[in-house]
C-alpha positions in Angstrom: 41.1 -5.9 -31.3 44.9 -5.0 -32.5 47.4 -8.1 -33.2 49.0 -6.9 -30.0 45.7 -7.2 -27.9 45.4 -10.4 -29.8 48.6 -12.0 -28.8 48.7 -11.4 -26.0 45.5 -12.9 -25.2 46.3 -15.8 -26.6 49.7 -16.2 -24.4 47.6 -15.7 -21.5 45.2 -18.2 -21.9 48.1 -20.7 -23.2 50.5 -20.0 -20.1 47.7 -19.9 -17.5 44.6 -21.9 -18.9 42.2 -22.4 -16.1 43.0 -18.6 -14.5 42.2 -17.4 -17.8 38.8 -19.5 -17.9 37.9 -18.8 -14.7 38.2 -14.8 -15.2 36.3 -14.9 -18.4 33.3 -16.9 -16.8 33.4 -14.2 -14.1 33.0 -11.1 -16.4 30.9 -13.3 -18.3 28.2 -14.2 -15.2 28.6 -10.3 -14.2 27.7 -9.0 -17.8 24.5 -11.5 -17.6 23.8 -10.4 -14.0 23.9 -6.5 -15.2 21.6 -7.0 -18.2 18.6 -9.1 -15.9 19.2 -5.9 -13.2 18.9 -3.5 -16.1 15.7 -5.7 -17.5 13.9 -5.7 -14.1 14.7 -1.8 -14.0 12.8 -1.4 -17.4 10.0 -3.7 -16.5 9.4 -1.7 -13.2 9.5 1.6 -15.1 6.7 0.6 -17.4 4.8 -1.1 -14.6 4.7 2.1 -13.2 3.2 3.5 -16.6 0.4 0.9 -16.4 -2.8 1.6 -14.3 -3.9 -1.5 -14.6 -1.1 -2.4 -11.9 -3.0 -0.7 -9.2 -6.3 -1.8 -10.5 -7.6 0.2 -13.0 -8.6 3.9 -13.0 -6.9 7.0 -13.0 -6.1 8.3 -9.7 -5.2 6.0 -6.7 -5.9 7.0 -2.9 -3.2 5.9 -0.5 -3.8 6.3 3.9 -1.8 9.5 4.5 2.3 8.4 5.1 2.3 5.7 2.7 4.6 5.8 -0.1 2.9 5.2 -3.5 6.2 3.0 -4.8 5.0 0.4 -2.0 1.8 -0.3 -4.3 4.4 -1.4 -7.2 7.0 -3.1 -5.4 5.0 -4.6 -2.7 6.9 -2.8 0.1 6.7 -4.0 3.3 4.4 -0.9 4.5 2.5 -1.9 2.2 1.1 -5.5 3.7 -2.2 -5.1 5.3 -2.6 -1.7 3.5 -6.3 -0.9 4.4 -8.8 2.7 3.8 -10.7 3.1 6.5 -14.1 4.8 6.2 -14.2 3.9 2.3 -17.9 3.9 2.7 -17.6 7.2 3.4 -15.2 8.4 1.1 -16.9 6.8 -2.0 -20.1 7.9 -1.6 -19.7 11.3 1.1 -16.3 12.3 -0.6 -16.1 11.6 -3.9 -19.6 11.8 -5.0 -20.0 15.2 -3.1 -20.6 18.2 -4.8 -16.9 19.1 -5.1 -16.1 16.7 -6.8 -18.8 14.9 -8.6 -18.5 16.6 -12.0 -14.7 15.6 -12.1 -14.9 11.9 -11.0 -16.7 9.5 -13.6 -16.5 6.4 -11.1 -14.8 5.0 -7.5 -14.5 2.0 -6.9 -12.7 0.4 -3.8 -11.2 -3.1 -3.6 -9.8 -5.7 -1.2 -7.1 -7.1 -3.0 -5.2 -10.3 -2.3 -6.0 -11.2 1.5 -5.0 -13.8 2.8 -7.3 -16.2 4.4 -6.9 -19.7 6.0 -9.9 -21.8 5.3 -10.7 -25.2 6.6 -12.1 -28.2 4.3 -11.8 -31.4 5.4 -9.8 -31.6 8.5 -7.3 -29.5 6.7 -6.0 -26.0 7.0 -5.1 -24.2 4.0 -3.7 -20.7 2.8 -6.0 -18.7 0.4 -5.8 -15.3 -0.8 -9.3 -13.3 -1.8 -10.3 -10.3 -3.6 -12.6 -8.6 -3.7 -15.2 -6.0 -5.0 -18.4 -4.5 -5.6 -19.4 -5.3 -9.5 -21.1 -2.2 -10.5 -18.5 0.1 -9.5 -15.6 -2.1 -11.0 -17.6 -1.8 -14.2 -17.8 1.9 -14.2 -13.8 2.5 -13.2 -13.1 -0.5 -15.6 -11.4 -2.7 -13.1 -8.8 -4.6 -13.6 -9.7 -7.6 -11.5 -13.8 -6.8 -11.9 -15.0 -10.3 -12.3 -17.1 -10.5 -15.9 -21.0 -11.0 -15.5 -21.1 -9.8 -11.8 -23.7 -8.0 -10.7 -24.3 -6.4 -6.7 -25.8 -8.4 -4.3 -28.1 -7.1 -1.3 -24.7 -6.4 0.7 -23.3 -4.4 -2.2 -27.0 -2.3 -2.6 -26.8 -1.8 0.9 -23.0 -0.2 1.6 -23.6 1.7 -1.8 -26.9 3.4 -0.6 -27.7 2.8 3.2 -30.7 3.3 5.1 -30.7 5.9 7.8 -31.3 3.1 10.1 -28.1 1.0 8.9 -26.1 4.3 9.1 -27.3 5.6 12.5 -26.0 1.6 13.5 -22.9 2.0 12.1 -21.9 5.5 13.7 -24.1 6.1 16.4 -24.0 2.5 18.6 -22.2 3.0 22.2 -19.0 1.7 22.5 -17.6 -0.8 25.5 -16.0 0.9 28.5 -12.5 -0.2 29.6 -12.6 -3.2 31.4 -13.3 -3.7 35.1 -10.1 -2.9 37.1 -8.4 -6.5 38.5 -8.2 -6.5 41.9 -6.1 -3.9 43.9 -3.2 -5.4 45.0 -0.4 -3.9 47.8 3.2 -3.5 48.2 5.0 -3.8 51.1 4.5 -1.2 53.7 0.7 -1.3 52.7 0.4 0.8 49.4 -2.1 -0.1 46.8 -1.1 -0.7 43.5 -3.8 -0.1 41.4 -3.9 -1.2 37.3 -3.5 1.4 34.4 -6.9 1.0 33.4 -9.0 1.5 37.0 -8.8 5.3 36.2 -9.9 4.8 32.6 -12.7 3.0 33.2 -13.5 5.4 36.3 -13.6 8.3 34.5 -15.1 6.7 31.4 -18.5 8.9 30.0 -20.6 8.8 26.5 -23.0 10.6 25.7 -25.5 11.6 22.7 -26.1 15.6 22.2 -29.1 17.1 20.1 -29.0 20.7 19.4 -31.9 22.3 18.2 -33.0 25.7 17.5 -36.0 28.1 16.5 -35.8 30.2 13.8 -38.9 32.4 14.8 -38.6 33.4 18.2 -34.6 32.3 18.5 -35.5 30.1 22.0 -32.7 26.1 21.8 -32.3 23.4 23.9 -28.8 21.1 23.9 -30.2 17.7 25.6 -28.2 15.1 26.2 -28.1 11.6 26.9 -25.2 10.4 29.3 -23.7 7.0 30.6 -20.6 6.4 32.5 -19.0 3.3 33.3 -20.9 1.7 36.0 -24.8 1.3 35.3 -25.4 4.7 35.8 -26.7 7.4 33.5 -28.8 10.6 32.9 -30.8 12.6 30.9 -29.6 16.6 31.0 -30.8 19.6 29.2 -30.4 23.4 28.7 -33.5 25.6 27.4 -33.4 28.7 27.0 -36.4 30.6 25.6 -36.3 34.9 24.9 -36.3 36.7 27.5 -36.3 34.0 30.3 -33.3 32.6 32.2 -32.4 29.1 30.9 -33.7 26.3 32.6 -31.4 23.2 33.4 -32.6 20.0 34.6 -30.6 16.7 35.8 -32.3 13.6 35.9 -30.3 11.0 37.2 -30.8 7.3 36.1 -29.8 3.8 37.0 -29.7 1.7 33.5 -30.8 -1.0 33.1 -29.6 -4.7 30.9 -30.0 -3.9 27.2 -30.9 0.0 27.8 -27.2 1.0 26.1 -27.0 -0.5 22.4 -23.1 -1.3 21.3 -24.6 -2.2 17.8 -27.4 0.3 16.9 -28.2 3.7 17.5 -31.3 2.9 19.6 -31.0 4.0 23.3 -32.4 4.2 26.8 -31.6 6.3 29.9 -34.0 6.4 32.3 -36.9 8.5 31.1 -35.4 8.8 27.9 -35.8 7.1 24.6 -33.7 7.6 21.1 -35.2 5.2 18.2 -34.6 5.6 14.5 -36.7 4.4 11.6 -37.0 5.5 8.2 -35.3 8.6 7.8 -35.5 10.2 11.3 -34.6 10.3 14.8 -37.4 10.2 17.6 -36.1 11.5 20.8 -38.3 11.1 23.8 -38.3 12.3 27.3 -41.3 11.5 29.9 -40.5 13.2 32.7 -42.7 15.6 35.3 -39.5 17.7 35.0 -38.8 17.5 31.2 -40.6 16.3 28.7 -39.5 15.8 25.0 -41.2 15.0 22.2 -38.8 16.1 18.8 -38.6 13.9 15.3 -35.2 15.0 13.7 -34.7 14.7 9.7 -31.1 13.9 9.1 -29.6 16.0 5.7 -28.7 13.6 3.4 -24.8 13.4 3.0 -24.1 16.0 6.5 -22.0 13.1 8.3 -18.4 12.9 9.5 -17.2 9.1 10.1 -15.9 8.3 14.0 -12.5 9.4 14.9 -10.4 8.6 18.1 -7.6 10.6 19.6 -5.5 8.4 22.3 -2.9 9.2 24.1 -1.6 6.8 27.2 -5.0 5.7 29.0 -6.5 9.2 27.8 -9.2 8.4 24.8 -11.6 10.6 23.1 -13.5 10.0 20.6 -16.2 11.6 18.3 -18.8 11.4 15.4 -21.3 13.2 13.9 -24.6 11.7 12.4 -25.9 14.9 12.0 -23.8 18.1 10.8 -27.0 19.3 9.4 -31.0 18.3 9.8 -34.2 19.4 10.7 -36.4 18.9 13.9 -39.9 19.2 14.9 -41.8 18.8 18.1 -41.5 20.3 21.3 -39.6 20.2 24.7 -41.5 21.3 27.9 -39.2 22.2 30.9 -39.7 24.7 33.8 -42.9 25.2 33.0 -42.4 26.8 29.4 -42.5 25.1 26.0 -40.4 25.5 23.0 -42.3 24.5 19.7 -40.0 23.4 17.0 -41.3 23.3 13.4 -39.0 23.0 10.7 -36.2 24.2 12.8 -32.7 23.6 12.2 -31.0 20.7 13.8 -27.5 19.1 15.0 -26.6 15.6 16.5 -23.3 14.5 17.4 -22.0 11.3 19.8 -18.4 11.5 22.3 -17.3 8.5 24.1 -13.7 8.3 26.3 -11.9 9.5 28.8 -13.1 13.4 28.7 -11.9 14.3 32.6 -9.8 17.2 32.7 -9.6 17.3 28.3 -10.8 20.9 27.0 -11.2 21.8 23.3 -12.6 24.4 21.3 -15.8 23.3 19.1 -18.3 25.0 17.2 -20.8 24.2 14.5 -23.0 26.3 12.0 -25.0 25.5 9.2 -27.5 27.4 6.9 -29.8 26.0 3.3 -26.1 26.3 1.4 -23.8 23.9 4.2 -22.3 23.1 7.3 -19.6 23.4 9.2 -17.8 22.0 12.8 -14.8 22.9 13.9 -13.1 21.4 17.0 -9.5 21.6 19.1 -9.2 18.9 21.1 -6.7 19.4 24.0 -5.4 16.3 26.2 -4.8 16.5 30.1 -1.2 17.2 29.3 -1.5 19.5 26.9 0.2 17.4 24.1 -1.3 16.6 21.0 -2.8 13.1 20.4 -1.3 10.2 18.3 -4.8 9.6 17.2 -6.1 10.4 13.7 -8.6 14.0 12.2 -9.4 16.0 15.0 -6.4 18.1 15.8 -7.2 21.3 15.1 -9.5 20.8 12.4 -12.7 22.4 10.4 -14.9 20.6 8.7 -17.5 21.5 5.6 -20.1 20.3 4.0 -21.7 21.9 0.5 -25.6 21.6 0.0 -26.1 19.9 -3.2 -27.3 22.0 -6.4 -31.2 21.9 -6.8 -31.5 19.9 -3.8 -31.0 22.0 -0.2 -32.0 18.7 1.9 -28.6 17.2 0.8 -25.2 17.2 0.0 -21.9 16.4 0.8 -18.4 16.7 2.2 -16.4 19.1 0.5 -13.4 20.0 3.1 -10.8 19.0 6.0 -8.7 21.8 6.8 -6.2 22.2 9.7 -7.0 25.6 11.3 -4.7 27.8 12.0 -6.0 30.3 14.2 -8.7 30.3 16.7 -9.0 33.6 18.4 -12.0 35.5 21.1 -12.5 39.2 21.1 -14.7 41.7 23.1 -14.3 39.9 26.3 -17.1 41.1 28.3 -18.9 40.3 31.9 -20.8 36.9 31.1 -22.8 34.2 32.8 -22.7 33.4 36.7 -21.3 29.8 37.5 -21.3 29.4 41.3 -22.0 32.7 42.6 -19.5 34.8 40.1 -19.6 36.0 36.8 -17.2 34.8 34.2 -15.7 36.8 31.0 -17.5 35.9 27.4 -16.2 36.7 24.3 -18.4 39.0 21.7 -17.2 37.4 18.6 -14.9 33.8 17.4 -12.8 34.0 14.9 -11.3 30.9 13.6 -9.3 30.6 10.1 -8.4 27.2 8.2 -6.4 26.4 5.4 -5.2 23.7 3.3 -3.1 24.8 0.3 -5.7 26.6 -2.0 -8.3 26.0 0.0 -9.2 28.5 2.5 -11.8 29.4 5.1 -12.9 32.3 7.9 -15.5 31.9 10.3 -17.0 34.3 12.1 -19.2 34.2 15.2 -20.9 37.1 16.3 -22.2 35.8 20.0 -25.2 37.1 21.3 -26.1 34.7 24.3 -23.4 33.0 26.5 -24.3 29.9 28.5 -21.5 28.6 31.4 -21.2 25.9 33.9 -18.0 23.7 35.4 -16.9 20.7 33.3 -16.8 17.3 34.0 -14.9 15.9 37.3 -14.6 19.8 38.4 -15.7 20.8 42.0 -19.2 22.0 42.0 -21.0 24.2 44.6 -22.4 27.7 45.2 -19.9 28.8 47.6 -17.2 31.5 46.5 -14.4 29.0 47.2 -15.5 26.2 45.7 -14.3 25.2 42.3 -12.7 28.5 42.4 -9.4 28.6 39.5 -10.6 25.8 38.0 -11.7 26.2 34.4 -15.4 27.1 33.4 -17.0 25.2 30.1 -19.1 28.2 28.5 -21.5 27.1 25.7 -22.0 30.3 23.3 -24.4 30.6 20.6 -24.5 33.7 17.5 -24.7 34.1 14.1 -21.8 32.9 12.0 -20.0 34.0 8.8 -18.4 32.1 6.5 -15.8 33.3 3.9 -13.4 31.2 1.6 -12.4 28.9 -1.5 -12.9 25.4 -1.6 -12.4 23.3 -4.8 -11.6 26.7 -6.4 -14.8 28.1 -6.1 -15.9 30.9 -3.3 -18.0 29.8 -0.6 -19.8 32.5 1.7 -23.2 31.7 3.7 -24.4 32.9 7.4 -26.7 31.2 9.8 -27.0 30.3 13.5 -23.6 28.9 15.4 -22.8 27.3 18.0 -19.7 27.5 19.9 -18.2 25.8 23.2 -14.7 26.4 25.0 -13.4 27.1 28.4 -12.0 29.6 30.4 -10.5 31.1 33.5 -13.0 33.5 36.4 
């Protein structure tokens, strides 16, 4: 400082002592308060440096719409931050094909939850962590506990049995509850709750597609329930050269026929059971009779997904995006014998009155695909989570065609029908088909074009439409056609080209 700077200083603080004081305590508190600001700023930067912060590892996966700061901060959108389907993601996603040369190890954690545990008459506050030991080693944890080792539970969630995996996808699910009692307004109206028209319309149902590669003859069977205790077995068979044969067999169920925990049904004549690595689907009926032993391919699963929208729900899952069936199914007086033949399984539950969608599924020794386009009553899109106009692949592992992995989720772009032509008759009148599906997806470098060339067109009226043979009946409502060909498949996933062909098949809905 200069004399002058100096001087005056001085006369300051001599004329006006405690002003002075109390000014330089305030720049003084400031200055302190600036350098812990600019210290926490430094410390956060080389927190964010640090993997260890989040764990360990090199690459940390987030729910989509959370912001990765929140992991370093503890941002409030980040409290009760969760992954769902991590099973699947460790062992279906990360350990697929695509990527199982690039990633060395995945391990997923529960970190610091909070628990309340009672000792003693007391309530206290705990949090919990936790992990499974083997991974943790291999991703060199940060909070893997030393000297751990798995336990059954662990063994089990890394590598599951068919029978723990069919329970953990395929179980029914709980209809909406029973409607309270209908109450009235004055003048006499009913007033009827939200959810009396959920639960009414309420339907799930299991669906097995199968399909023989010699002589070309399928069958779609499924296994239905509805709200109230009833249910029923339905399928379509359609052998070369015949017409199909459909057969309804209503059924009344009975306690402990629908499973909300396991995979393992019963509808009337109808049995589903799964041990070791396969299905068993059995039908004894004079009408139908079933006997068929599907091989799930290791790996071909998509985890359960739910759109919702108001009292609308649908929901879907599929066990079985690639297997292989034998046995036979007897209807109408004609067998079709199934040896080796490729298979499909998939499971719906909700609200499905008046929804429509476009769907389809192929598969061949090299992967598997299923695309679907779910539409909602009001023709918005749902608030629910995968489904919206999405494909779905799955890569056949090398040196090992039985199994595999997922390798792809991409939003599809375009879905579009060509060569409309004269097609099936649904209540007296024939209804257009299309010759050929087209349907692209993409997904930044990722790309993929199907193809379906359809050679055989299968229609009837969807659920909660007017049925009947009479020309007026049902008559502008939409038709639900079921359409099976030969598909193509074209694109680049992970970088690499993909291209295979084998049998499709496709379902949508349209207009007489």
């Amino acid at each position: 400082m200069t004399p002058a700077a100096w001087l005056v200083a001085r006369r300051a603080l001599l004329d006006r002592p405690w002003r002075s004081t109390l000014l330089l305590f305030g720049y003084g508190a400031g200055v302190a308060i600036m350098i812990a600001l600019l210290s926490v700023g430094d410390a956060l930067l080389l927190e964010a440096k640090d993997r260890n912060l989040v764990a360990g590892g090199d690459v940390v996966v987030l729910p989509e719409g959370i912001d990765p700061a929140v992991i370093k901060v503890n941002g409030v959108t980040g409290m009760f931050l969760t992954l769902p389907n991590a099973g699947f993601l460790v062992r279906d996603v990360l350990g697929s094909p695509r990527f199982r040369r690039d990633v060395i190890a995945a391990a997923p954690q529960i970190s610091s939850r909070l628990l309340y545990v009672r000792a003693r008459g007391r309530v206290e506050t705990a949090s919990a962590s936790a992990g499974i030991p083997s991974l943790d080693a291999q991703a060199h944890a940060a909070r893997a506990v030393a000297g751990g080792s798995d336990s059954a539970a662990d063994k089990a969630w890394l590598n599951p049995s068919l029978v723990t995996l069919a329970g953990q996808l395929d179980h029914f699910h709980q209809a909406p509850a029973a409607p309270r009692p209908v109450r009235t307004l004055r003048g006499g109206a009913p007033l009827r709750p939200r959810d009396s028209t959920a639960r009414a319309a309420w339907v799930e149902w299991d669906y097995f597609d199968v399909v023989d590669p010699a002589t070309g003859g399928y069958a779609y069977l499924t296994l239905m329930t509805g709200a109230d205790p009833l249910g029923a077995v339905l399928a379509r068979v359609k052998l070369p050269g015949t017409p199909v044969e459909d057969v309804l067999l209503p059924s009344l169920l009975l306690p402990g026929d629908i499973s909300t925990t396991t995979a393992e049904q019963r509808v009337g004549p109808a049995r589903l059971t799964v041990d070791g690595g396969c299905y068993h689907l059995a039908v004894d009926d004079p009408r139908l009779r079933v006997q068929l032993t599907i091989r799930p391919d290791r790996g071909f699963v998509l985890p359960a997904t739910e759109l919702r929208l108001g009292n609308v729900v649908s929901g879907y899952v599929v066990p079985v995006a690639r297997g292989r069936a034998d046995g036979t199914v007897q209807a109408g007086g004609r067998t079709l014998t199934l040896r080796n033949a490729r298979a499909y399984h998939d499971h719906n539950w909700g609200t499905w009155g008046a929804v429509s969608w476009d769907w389809g599924q192929a598969s061949s020794d090299a992967g598997a695909l299923v695309y679907a386009n779910v539409r909602l009553p009001n023709g918005e899109p749902g608030d629910g989570s995968g489904t919206r106009a999405t494909m779905f692949l799955w890569r056949a592992a090398s040196g090992d065609a039985s199994s595999g992995g997922f390798v792809g989720q991409l939003p599809i772009t375009d879905v579009s029908y060509t060569g409309w032509r004269p097609g099936p008759a649904v209540d007296g009148r024939r209804v257009p088909a299309p010759s050929e599906i087209i349907v692209h997806a993409a997904n930044g470098p990722d790309t993929a074009t199907v193809r379906i060339r359809v050679v055989d067109a299968l229609g009837g009226r969807p659920l909660g439409a007017p049925a009947g043979t009479g020309a007026r009946r049902g008559a502008g409502s939409p038709v639900f056609l079921q359409l099976r060909g030969e598909a193509t498949l074209r694109g680049t996933i992970g970088g690499a080209p993909v291209a295979w062909q084998g049998p499709a098949v496709s379902e949508t809905f349209v207009r007489p």
